[in-house]
N, C-alpha and C positions, 0 to 999 in steps of 0.2 A: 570495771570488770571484776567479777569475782574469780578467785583466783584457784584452780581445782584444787584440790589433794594429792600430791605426787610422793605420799608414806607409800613404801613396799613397790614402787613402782622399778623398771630397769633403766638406769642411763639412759639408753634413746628414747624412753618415753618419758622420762623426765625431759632431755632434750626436745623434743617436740613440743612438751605443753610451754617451757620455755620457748619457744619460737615463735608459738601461738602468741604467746602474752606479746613478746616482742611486736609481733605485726599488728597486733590491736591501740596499744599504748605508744606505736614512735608513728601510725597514720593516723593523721584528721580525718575523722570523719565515719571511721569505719564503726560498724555499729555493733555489729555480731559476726562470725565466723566460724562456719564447719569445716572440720573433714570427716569425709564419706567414702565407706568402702565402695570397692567394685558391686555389692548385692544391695547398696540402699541403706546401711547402716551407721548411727552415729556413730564417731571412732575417737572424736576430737571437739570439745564446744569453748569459744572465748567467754562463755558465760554460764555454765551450766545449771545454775543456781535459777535461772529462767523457766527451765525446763518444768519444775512443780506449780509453779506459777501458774503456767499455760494450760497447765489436764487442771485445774479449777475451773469449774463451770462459771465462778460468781466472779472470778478474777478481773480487775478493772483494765482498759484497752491500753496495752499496748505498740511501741514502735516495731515496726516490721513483721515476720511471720509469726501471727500473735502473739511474738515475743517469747518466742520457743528457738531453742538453737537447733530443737528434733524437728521443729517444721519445715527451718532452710535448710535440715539435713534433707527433708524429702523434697523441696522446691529443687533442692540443687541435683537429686539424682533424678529425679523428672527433666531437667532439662536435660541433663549432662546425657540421658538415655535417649533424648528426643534430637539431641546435636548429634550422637553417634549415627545412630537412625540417618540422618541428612543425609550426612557425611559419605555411609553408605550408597546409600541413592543415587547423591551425584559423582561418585565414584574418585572422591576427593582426598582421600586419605586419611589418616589420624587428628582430632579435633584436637587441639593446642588449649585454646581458650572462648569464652562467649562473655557478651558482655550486652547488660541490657540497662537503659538507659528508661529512666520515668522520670515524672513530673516530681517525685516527694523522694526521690532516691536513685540510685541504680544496685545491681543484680552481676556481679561476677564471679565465673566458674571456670576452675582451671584445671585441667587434668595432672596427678600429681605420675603415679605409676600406676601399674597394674590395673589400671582403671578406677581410682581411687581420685576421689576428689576433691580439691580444695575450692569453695564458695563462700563468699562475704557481700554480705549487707552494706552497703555506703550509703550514708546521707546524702540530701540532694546536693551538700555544698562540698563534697569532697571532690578531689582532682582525682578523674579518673585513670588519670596515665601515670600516676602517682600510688596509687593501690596496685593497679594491674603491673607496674615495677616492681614494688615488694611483695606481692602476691609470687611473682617470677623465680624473686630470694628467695621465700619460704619453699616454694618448688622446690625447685636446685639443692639446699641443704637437706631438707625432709625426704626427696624420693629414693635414696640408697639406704636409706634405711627403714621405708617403712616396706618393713618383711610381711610374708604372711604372717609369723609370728608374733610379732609387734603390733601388727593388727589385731589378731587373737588377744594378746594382752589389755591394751586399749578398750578395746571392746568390754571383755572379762569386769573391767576397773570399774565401766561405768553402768554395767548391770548390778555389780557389790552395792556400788554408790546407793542406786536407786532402792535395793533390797535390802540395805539398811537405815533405808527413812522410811515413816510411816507417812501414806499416800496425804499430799498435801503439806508437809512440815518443808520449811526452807531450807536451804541447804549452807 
């Protein structure tokens, strides 16, 4: 994992990208992980170095959503929009978590607050009650503090990031 930039950042969002690292680096398996606002946006990436990689046209194939942490930021608010959606429908209440299971991987998404959400990529060989566990952790420490504000911030960090590399340079 590459590890972000957390210069000029506030304690809880240093705390955070700390928690991130933490949940990448103590589960097997897990490949990549976002957090995504309530409106669809990256806020949070285990790898964000990925990200320039991916808007290369000529860039060689990668694992998972073309090896973008912005693409399971959308895979993940596409679904998490498409579980609320259900949710409503069959008149079921507040969606917790989804978990999608495939041949080369699985796909889980977890509501952190505000409608904000936390989604990672796992390899096909990971334990998935073993993520969806410390997925649970990260929840629980993360959602009292992540503010609108904190959000804002987050956000703000990783638009600087991108606005100060020339389109294509690694990060």
């Amino acid at each position: 994992m590459t590890a972000p930039s957390t210069f000029g950042l506030s304690s809880e969002a240093r705390n955070l990208h700390w928690l991130l690292t933490n949940l990448v680096e103590e589960v097997p398996g897990i490949q990549s992980v976002a957090v995504v606002s309530s409106d669809g946006l990256l806020l949070l990436s285990s790898d964000p170095g990925r990200n320039d990689e991916a808007r290369q046209a000529d860039a060689a194939p990668r694992t998972g959503p073309r090896g973008s942490a912005a693409d399971l930021a959308t895979i993940v608010s596409g679904i998490g929009s498409l579980t609320v959606g259900a949710a409503k429908l069959m008149d079921s209440g507040a969606v917790k978590h989804t978990m999608v299971a495939m041949d080369e991987g699985s796909l889980f998404v977890m509501s952190i607050s505000d409608g904000s959400l936390l989604g990672v990529h796992g390899s096909a060989e990971c334990d998935m009650s073993v993520v969806a566990y410390h997925m649970a952790l990260f929840v629980g420490r993360a959602g009292h503090v992540l503010t609108p504000e904190l959000r804002s911030e987050l956000r703000k960090s990783l638009e600087s990031e991108d606005a100060g590399r020339p389109r294509g340079a690694a990060r």
